[in-house]
Backbone as CSV, one residue per row, in Angstrom:
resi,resn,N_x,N_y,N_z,CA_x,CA_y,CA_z,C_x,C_y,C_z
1,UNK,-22.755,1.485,12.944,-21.989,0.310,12.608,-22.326,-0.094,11.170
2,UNK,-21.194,-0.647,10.895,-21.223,-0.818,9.205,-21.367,-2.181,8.858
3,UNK,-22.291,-3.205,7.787,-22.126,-4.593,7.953,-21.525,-4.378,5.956
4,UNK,-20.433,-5.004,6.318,-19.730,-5.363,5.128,-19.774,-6.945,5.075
5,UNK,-19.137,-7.097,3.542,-18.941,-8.541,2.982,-18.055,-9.349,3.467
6,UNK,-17.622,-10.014,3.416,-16.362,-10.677,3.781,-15.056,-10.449,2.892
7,UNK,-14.468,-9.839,3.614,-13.227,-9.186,2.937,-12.053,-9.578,3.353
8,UNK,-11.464,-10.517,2.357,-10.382,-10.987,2.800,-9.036,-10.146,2.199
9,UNK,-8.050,-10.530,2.987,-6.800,-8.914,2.784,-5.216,-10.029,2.478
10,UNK,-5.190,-10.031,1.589,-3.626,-10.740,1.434,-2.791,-9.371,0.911
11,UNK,-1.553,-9.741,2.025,-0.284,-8.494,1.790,0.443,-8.998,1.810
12,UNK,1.482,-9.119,1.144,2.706,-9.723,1.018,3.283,-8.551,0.571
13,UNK,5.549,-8.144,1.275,5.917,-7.546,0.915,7.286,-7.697,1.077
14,UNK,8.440,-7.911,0.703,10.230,-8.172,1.329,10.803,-6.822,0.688
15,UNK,11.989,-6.598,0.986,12.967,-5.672,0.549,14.113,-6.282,1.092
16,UNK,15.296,-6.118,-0.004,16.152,-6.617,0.546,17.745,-6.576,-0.302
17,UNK,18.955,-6.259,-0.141,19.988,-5.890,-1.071,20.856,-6.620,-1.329
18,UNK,21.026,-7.105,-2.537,21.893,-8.474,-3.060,23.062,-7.385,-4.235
19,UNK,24.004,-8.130,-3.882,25.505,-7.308,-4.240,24.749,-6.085,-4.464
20,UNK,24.802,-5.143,-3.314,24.235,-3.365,-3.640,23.830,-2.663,-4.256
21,UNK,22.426,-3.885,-4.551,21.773,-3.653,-5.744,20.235,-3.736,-5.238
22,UNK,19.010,-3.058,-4.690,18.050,-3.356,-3.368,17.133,-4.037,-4.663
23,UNK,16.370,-4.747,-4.057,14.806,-5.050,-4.532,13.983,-5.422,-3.713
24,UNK,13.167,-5.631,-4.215,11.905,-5.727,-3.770,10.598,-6.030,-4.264
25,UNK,9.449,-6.512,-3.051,8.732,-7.447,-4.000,7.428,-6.697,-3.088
26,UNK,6.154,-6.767,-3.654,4.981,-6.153,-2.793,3.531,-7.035,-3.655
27,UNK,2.650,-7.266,-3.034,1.516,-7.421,-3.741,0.586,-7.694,-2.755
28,UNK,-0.948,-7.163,-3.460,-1.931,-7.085,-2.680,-3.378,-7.900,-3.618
29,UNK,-3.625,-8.300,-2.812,-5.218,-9.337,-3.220,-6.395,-9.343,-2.237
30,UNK,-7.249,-9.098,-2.768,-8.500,-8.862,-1.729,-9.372,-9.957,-2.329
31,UNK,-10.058,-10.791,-1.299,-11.039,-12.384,-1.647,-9.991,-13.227,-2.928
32,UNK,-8.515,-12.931,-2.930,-8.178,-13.766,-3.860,-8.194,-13.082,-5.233
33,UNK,-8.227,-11.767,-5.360,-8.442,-10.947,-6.528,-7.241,-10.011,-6.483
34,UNK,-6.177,-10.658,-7.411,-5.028,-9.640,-7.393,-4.949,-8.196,-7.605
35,UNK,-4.796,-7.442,-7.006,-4.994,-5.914,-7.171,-3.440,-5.431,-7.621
36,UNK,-2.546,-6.054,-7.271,-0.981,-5.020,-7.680,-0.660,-6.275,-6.863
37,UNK,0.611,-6.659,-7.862,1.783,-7.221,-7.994,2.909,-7.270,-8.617
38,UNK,4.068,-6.474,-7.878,5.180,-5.971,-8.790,6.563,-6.194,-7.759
39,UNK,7.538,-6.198,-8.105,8.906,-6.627,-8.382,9.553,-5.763,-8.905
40,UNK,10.535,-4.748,-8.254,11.198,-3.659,-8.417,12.235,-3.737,-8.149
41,UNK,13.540,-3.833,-8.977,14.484,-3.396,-9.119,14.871,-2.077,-8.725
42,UNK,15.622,-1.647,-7.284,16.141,-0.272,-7.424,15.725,0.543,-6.974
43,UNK,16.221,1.347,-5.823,15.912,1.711,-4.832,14.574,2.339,-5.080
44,UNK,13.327,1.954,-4.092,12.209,2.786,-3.798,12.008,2.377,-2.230
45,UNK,11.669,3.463,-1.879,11.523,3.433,0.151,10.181,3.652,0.211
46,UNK,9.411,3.999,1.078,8.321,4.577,1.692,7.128,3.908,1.726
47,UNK,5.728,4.287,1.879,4.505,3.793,2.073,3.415,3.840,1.524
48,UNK,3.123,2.532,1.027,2.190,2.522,-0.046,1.141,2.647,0.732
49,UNK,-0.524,3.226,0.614,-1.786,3.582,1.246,-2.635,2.114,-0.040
50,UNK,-4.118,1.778,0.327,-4.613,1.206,-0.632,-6.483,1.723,0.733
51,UNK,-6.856,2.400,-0.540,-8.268,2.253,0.537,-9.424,1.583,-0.492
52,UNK,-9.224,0.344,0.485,-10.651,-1.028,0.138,-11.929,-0.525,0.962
53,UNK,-12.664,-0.558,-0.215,-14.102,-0.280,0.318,-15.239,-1.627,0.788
54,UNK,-15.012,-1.854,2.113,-15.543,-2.801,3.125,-16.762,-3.423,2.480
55,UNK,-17.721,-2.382,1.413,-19.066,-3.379,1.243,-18.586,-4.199,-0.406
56,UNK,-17.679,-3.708,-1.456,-17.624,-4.819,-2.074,-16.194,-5.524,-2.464
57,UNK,-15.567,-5.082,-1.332,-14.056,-5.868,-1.440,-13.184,-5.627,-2.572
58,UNK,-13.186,-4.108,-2.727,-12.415,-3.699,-3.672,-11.225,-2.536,-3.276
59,UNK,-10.266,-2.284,-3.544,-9.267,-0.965,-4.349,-10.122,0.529,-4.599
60,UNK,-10.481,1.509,-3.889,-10.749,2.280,-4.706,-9.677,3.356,-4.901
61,UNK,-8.331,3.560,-4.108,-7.445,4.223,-4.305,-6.458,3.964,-3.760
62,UNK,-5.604,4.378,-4.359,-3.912,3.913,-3.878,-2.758,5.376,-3.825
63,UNK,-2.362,5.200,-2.915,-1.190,6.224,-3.040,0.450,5.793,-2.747
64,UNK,1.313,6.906,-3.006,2.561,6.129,-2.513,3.380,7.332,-2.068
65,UNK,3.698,7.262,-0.826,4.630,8.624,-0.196,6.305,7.764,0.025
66,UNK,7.239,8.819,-0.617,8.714,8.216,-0.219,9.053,9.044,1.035
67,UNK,8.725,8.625,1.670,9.262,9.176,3.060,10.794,8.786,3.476
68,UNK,11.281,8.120,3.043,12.598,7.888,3.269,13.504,9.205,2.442
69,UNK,12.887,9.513,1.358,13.961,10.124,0.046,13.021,11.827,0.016
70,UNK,12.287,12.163,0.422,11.507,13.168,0.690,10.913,13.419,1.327
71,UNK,11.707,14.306,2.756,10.976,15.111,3.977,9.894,16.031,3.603
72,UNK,9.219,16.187,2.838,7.896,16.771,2.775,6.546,15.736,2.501
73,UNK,7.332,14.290,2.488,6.350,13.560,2.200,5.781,13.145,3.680
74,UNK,6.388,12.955,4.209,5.868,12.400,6.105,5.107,13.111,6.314
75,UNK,4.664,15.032,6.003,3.909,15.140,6.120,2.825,15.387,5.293
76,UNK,2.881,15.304,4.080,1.983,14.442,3.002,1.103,13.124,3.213
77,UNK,1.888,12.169,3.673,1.431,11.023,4.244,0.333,11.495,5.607
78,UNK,0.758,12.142,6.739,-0.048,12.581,7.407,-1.479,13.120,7.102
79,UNK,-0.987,14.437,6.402,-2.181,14.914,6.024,-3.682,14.342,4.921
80,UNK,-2.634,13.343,4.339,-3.767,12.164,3.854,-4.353,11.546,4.488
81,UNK,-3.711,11.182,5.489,-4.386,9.936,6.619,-5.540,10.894,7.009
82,UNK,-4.864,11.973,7.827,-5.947,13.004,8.456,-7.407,13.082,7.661
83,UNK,-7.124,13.401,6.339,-7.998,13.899,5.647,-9.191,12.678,5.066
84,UNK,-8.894,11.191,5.358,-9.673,10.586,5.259,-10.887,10.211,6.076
85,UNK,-12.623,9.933,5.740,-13.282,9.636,6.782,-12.890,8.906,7.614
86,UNK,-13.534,8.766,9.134,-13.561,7.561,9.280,-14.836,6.362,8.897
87,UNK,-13.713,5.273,8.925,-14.827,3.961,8.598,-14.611,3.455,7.990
């Protein structure tokens, strides 16, 4: 068992298409420490990854698979997940 800090996780994220035009909004903050906040114009689909490291409440990597717009990414996305420890 692992004793980490107190790690707090704010996610906020919408998508959404105004005259057929999509956007979208995403941002992430850990203890109140903005890590990525952005506002995109125009089509992007899929799943952003972020792996926070539990003892000092940080970002140490981020990825982004379009699984909507590229069938080789679902299993990209997989094999990342797979390939991470657990914990």
């Amino acid at each position: 068992m692992m004793d980490a800090v107190n790690c707090y996780v704010q996610l906020h994220g919408y998508g959404m298409l105004i005259s057929l035009q999509p956007d979208c909004y995403r941002a992430l903050a850990l203890n109140g420490v903005e890590i990525m906040n952005q506002t995109k114009v125009g089509p992007e689909q899929g799943i952003f990854t972020y792996i926070v490291e539990p003892m000092s409440c940080t970002a140490s990597d981020s990825q982004y698979f379009n699984t909507f717009a590229d069938g080789a990414s679902s299993q990209n996305l997989i094999d990342y997940l797979e390939s991470l420890a657990n914990g």
